[in-house]
N, C-alpha and C positions, 0 to 999 in steps of 0.2 A: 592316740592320747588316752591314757588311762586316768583317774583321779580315785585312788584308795583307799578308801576308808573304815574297812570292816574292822581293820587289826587296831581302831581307836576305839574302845570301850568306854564308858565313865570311867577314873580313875585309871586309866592302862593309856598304853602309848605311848607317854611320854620322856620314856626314859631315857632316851639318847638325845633328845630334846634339850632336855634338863641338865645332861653333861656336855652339852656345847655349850651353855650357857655358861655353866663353873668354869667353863675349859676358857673364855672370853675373860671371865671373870678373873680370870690367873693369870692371864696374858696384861702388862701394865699399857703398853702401845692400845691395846685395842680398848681397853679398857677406859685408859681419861677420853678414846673417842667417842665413844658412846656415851656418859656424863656431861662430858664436850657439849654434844648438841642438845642435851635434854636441857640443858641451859640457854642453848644458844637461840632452842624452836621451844619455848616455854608452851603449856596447850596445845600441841599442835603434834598430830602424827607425825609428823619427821623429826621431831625429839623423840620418838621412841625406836628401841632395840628392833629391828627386823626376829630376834630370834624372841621377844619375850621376855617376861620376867617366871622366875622358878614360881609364882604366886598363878601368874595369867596362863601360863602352862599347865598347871598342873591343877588347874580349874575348868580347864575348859572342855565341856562334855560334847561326845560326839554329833546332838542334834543340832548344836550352835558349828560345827564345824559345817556338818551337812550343807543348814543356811547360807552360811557363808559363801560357800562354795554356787548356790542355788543364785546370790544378787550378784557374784561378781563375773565367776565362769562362764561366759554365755557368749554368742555372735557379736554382740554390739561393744563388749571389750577385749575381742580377739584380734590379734593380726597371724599371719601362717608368712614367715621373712626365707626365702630360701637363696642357696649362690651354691656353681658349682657346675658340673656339666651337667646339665638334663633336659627334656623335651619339657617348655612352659605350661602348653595345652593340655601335656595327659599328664601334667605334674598336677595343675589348677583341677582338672576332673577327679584324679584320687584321692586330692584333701574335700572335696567336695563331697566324694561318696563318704569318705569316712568322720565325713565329721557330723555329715545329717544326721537328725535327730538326736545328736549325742551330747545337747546344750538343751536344757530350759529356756523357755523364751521369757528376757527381761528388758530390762532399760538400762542404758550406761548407769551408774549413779552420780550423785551429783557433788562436782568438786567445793572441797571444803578451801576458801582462801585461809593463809596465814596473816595472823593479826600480830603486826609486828611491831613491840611494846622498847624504844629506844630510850633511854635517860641518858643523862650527862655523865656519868661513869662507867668504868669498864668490869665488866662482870668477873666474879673469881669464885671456882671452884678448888678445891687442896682434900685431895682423898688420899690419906694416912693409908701406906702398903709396906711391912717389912722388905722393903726389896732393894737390890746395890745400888740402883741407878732410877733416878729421877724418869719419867714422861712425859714430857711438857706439848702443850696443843695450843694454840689462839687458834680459834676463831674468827671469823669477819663475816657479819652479812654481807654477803656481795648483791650479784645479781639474776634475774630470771636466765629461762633458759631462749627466751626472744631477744634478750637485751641486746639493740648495737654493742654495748660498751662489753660485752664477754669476748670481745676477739682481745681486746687493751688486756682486759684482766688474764685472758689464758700468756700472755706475750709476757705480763709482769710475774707471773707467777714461776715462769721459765726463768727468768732475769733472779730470781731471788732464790728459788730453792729445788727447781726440776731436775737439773741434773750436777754433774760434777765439777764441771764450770763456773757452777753460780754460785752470785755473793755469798749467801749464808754456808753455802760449804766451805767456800774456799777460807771466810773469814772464821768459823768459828770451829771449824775441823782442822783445816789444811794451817792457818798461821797462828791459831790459838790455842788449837788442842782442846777448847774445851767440849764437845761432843761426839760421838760415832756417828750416829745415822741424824742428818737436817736433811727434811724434805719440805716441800708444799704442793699443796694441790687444791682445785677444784672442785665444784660438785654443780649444776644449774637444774634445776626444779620447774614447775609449770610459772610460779610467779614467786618465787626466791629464789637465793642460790647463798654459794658459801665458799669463801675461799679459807684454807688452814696453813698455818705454821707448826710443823713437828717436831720435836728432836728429844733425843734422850742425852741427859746430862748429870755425871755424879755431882749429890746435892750441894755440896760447899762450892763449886762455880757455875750455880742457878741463877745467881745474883750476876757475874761476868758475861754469862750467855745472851741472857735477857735485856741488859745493857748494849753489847755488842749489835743485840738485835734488833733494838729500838734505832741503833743507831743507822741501822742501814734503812730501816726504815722508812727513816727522815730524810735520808742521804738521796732516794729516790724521788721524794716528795717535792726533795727541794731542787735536785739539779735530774733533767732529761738525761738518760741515757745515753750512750755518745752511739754514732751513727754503727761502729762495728758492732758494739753488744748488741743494738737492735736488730744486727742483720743477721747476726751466734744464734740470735734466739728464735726469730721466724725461719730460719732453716735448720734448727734442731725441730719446730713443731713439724712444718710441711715432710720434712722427711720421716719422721717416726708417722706421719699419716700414710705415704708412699708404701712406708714398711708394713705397714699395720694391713694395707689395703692387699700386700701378698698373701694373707692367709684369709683363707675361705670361711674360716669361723668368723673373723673379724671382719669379712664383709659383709658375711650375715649380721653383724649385732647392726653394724651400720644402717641395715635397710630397716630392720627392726625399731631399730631407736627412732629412725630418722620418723616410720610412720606414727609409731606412740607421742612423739613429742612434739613433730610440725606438720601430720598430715600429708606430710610428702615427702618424696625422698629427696634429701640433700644434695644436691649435686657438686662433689667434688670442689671443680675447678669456681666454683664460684667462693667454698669455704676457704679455700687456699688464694685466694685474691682479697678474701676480706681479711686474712692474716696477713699478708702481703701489704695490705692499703694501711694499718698501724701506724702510728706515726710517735716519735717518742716525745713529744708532748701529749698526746694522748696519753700512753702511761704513764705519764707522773700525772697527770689532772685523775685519775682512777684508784691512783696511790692515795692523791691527797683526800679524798673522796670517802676509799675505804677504813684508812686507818684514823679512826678516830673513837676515843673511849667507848661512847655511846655505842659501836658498832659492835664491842669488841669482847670474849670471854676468852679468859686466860685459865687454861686446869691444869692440874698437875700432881700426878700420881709416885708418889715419893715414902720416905722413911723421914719423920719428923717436920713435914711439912704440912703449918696450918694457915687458914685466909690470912689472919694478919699477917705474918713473914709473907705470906706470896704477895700479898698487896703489897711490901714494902720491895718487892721484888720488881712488881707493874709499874712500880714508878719510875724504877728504870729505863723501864722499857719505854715505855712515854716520855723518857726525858724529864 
C-alpha cells in the first residue's frame, strides 16, 4: 500500500480533480444526487460531494492533506478483507510484514452523529440546467445501517423501483410512457440511512409522473402487498445475493463492509432468513412510516423548472 503525495504541491494536483468534478456537474442524474442530499443531510458530512467542491480542491494545500492522512490512515481504522484461493497464515504474516511501521500510531477519531432537523413540509430543491430531459430524486430519510426495519425497507424498495418488474417501471414507463429510466435504491449509514426515488422525465409530464408516483405511493401504504409480489421480490433480492456472492471481488467487499459497519462478518444465511422472515404488513407499516413530508426532498434538475412550479408538482405527489 502506497499513499502519494509528492506530485500535490500548493496550488498543483488538482487538475483532473477538478474535471471530475465539471464532469459530475455536466451529468443531470448525478447531479440533482449530490444537491439531493446536501439537503436532505443539512450540516453534516454526508451532505457533501465525496469529490469536493472546485473551491475545497483547489485550496487545499499539501500539509493539510499530509494530516489528514496522519489522523485517519493508521491500524485502529484499517481492515486487510481478502477471498480467493490462498494459504490464511502466510497471507495474515505478509500483510503483517508489510504493513509494519508503515502507519503513524493514532486513535480512531471520533464519530460525528447526524442531527436530524424534520418539519411538517417536504423539502424542494429545482436547479435550472439547459438540458432535454428533466432528473427528478426524492429522497427519504430512512433508516440506520442496524435497523431491524432495513430488511422491510430493502423488500419495499424492490416492490417499487429495483427492477423491471416493479410498480414505478411498469406504471410509468411500460403503461404510461411517461419516463426512461425509474429506479430506487438504498443507502444505510452508522445511524441514518436513506432510501431514493429516481427517474428522468421530459419536463411538460413532470407533473403526470409525479402524480402517477404519489400514487403508488399511497397504494402501498394503504393496501399489503399481495402474497406473490412479496415472494417476486425476496427472490429477486436472495438471488442477486447468490449471484453476487460468485464473484470474488464481491465477496471481498462483503467481508470488508461487513467488518467496517458490524464488527463481524455477516453471515449469509442468517441475512437471507431475515429477508425471508418480511412480512407484507411489514412493508406497508415502513411505507407509511417513510413517506411522509417531513421526511421527504424532492430535486430536480431540468430546463425552466423553479421551487414554486416544483412545489405545485409535490402536491401531487402527496396527493
Amino acid at each position: 500500500m502506497a499513499f502519494e503525495v509528492g506530485g500535490w504541491g500548493d496550488g498543483e494536483g488538482a487538475g483532473v480533480i477538478l474535471e471530475e468534478i465539471r464532469m459530475y456537474e455536466d451529468q443531470p442524474s448525478s447531479l440533482v444526487m449530490d444537491r439531493l442530499n446536501e439537503k436532505l443531510w443539512p450540516g453534516s458530512s454526508l451532505g457533501l460531494p465525496i469529490t469536493g467542491s472546485e473551491a475545497s480542491v483547489s485550496g487545499l494545500k499539501r500539509g493539510a492533506l499530509l494530516e489528514f492522512w496522519r489522523r485517519h490512515y493508521h491500524p485502529g481504522n484499517l481492515n486487510v478483507a481478502l477471498a480467493g484461493s490462498f494459504d490464511p497464515v502466510r497471507a495474515q504474516g505478509l500483510i503483517a510484514r508489510r504493513l509494519r511501521g508503515k502507519f503513524p500510531g493514532a486513535q480512531p477519531g471520533r464519530f460525528m452523529r447526524v442531527r436530524r432537523r424534520e418539519g411538517r413540509q417536504m423539502g424542494l430543491l429545482a436547479i435550472p440546467r439547459p438540458v432535454q430531459q428533466a432528473s427528478v430524486a426524492l429522497g427519504v430519510r430512512g433508516y440506520a445501517r442496524r435497523d431491524p426495519k432495513r430488511f422491510a425497507e430493502k423488500v419495499l424498495s424492490v416492490i417499487l423501483g429495483e427492477n423491471m418488474s416493479s410498480r414505478l417501471f411498469q406504471v410509468l414507463r411500460e403503461r404510461h410512457g411517461l419516463a426512461y429510466s425509474v429506479q430506487s435504491s438504498i443507502q444505510h449509514f452508522h445511524d441514518q440511512g436513506a432510501f431514493y426515488l429516481q427517474m428522468g422525465v421530459d419536463v411538460p409530464k413532470l407533473g403526470a409522473a409525479l402524480r402517477l408516483t404519489g400514487k403508488e405511493l399511497r397504494r402501498i401504504q394503504e393496501k399489503e402487498p399481495s402474497p406473490a409480489e412479496l415472494v417476486r421480490a425476496k427472490d429477486f433480492l436472495i438471488g442477486q445475493m447468490k449471484l453476487g456472492m460468485e464473484s470474488t471481488s464481491n465477496r471481498m467487499m462483503w467481508l470488508g463492509e461487513s467488518m467496517i459497519g458490524f464488527g463481524r462478518i455477516q453471515d449469509l444465511d442468517e441475512v437471507k432468513g431475515a429477508i425471508a422472515s418480511v412480512t407484507a404488513e411489514q412493508v406497508s407499516a415502513v411505507a407509511r412510516e417513510l413517506f411522509v413530508p417531513g421526511r421527504m426532498v424532492l430535486a430536480c434538475v431540468g430546463p425552466e423548472v423553479g421551487e414554486v412550479g416544483l412545489g405545485k408538482h409535490a402536491g401531487g405527489l402527496m396527493g
